[in-house]
N, C-alpha and C positions, 0 to 999 in steps of 0.2 A: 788524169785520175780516173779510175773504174768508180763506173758506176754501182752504188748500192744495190744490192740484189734485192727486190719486192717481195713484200711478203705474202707468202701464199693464199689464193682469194679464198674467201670464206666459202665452207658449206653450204650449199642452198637448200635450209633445212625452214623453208618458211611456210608455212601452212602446216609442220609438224610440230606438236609444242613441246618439250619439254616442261614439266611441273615440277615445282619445290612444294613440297606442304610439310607445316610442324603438326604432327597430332600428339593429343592428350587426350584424356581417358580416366576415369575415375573409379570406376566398377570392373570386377572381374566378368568378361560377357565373353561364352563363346558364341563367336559370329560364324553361321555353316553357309557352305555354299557358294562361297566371293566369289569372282572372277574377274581379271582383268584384262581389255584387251592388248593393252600399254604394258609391257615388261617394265617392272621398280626394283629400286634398291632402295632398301632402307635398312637407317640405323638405330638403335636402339639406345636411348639415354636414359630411360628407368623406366624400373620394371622388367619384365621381359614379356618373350612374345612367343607362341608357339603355334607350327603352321605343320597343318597337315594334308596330305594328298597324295594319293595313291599306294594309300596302305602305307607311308612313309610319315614318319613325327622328325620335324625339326626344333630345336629351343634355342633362342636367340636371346643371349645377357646381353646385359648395358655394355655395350664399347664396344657388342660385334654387329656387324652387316651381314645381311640378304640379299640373294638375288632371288626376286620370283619371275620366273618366265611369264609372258603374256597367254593368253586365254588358259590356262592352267588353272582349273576348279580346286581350291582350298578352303580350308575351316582355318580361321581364325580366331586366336587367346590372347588379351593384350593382358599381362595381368601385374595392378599394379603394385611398387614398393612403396610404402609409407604414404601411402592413400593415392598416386598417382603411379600412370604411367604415360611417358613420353617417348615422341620418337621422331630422328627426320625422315622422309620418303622422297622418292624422285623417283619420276614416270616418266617415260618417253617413248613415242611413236616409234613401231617398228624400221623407219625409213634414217633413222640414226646411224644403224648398225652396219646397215650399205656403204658406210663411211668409211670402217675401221679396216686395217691389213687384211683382215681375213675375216670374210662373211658369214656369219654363225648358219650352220646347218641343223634342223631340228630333230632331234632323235627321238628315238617312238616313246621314249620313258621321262619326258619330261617332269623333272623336281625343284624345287626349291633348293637352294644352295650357299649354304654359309662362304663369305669371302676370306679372302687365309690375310687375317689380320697381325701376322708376324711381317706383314711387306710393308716396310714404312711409307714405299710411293704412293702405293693405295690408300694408306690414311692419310697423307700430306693431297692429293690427288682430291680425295671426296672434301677437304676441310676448303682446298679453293673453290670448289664448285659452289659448297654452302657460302664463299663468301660472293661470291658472284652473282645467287639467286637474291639472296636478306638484301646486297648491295646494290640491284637493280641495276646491276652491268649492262653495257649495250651489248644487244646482239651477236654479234661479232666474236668478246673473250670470254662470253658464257659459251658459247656454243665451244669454243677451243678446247676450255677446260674441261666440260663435260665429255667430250670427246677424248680428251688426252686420260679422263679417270678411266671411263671403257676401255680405251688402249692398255692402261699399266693392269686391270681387270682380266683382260684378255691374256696379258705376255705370266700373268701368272697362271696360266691355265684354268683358268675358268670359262667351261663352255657358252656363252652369251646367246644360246640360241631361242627361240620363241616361234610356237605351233603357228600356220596360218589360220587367220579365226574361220569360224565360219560363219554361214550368211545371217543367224540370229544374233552372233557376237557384235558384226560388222554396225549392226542395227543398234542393239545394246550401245556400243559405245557414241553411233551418232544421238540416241535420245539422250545420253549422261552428259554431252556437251551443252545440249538445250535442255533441261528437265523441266522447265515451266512452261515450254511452248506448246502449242496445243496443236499436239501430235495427230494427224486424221491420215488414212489407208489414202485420200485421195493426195496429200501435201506430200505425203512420202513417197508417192507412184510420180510425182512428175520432177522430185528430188533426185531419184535413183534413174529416171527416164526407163519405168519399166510400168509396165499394168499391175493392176491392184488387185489381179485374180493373180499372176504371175507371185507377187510378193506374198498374197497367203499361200499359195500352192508351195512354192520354198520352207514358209515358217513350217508350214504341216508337216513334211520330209522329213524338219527336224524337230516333229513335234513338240512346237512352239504354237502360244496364239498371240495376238499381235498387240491387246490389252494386257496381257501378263508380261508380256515382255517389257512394256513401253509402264507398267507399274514397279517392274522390277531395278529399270536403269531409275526410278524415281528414287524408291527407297532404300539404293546404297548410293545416289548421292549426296540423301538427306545424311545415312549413316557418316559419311564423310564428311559435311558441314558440321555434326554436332561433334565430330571429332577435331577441329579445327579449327572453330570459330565460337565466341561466346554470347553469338545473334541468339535470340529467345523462340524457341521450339513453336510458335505460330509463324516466324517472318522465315524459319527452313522448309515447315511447312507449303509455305506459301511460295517461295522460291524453287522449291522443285514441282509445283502443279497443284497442290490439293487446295481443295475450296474451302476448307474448315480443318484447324489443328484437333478437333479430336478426330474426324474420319482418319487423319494422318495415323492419329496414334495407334487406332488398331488397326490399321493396316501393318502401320510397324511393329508391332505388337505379335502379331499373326506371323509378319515375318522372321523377326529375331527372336522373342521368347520373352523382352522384353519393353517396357515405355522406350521414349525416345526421354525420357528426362534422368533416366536409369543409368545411359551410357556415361553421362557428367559426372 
């Protein structure tokens, strides 16, 4: 009798994370400025959303998907229907995409990009991922499925490519992993095994400074909490770094246009 063929070993996608989050939203806010360095897709369940960058307006209704490429500067509009809007998201780590037939190449124009929602594998595709993430699948058929959504994403022609970040993003994204830790030029010099004149000499290049930067992964993570969770605006506060919820507030305040209790 032949032996059963094995099934193909997993990706070794460990130390890249893949993220599911439900956001909601209460208030029409536009948010300028985003960035991410994690390419997401997300979809739309009420409300809509609109994203713009590079001189380029997209609007995303209930029941259609996005793709936004990684480090790609965007303004975002969540805005909602009948007093909310909701939505799922999934981000994941540039090192996914290495996985797929064909290696996304980044072209100089990168945009945002509605997914063609007439492929039914694409929607059957993203419904088992969402049930794999809420399911708290093991390792193994999340990663399948998330991978086989990208695939049927890809064979529809959808470009999947995403900019290399550069060295303020790189940064960015490691303070949004820790936002409360308490970030010092000398912790980050022996993180990266570089010098601490090296590291501001890079930020300057890209004229960046290393407190604004390091305030900045603060308070879109905070923005991201208060979109996601219904923790009370001193404990986000205090979760992404700040010593007191009103300092918080007008920081964020300063930053968005509005409170952090606005966005609910």
């Amino acid at each position: 009798m032949a032996r059963p063929t094995p099934p193909p070993p997993s990706p070794d996608l460990q130390g890249h994370p893949a993220t599911f989050l439900e956001f909601q939203q209460g208030r029409d806010v536009l948010l300028p400025g985003l960035s991410w360095v994690r390419p997401r897709i997300a979809r739309v369940l009420q409300g809509r959303k609109e994203i713009r960058a590079g001189g380029r307006a997209v609007q995303v209704m209930p029941g259609e998907m996005i793709w936004i490429p990684g480090t790609l500067l965007v303004d975002v509009q969540n805005i909602p229907s009948e007093g909310l809007y909701r939505a799922e998201v999934l981000s994941l780590s540039p090192e996914w995409f290495t996985h797929l037939p064909v290696t996304p190449q980044a072209p100089a124009d990168l945009v945002p990009c509605l997914l063609p929602l007439d492929d039914p594998p694409i929607r059957a595709a993203w419904e088992r991922v969402v049930e794999a993430c809420k399911g708290d699948f093991p390792p193994a058929p999340k990663t399948f499925r998330i991978l086989e959504l990208l695939a049927w994403v890809q064979a529809a022609g959808v470009q999947l490519s995403t900019a290399k970040p550069t060295f303020h993003q790189r940064l960015l994204d490691q303070f949004s992993s820790d936002p409360g830790k308490d970030w010092r030029l000398s912790t980050l010099s022996r993180d990266l095994a570089m010098s601490e004149d090296t590291i501001q000499r890079r930020l300057a290049k890209e004229n960046i400074h290393f407190r604004a930067l390091l305030q900045e992964a603060r308070l879109c993570k905070a923005l991201t909490l208060l979109q996601t969770t219904d923790d009370p605006v001193s404990w986000v506060a205090e979760e992404v770094g700040f010593a007191s919820a009103s300092h918080f507030a007008v920081r964020f305040r300063a930053r968005f246009g509005v409170s952090p209790s606005h966005i609910r």
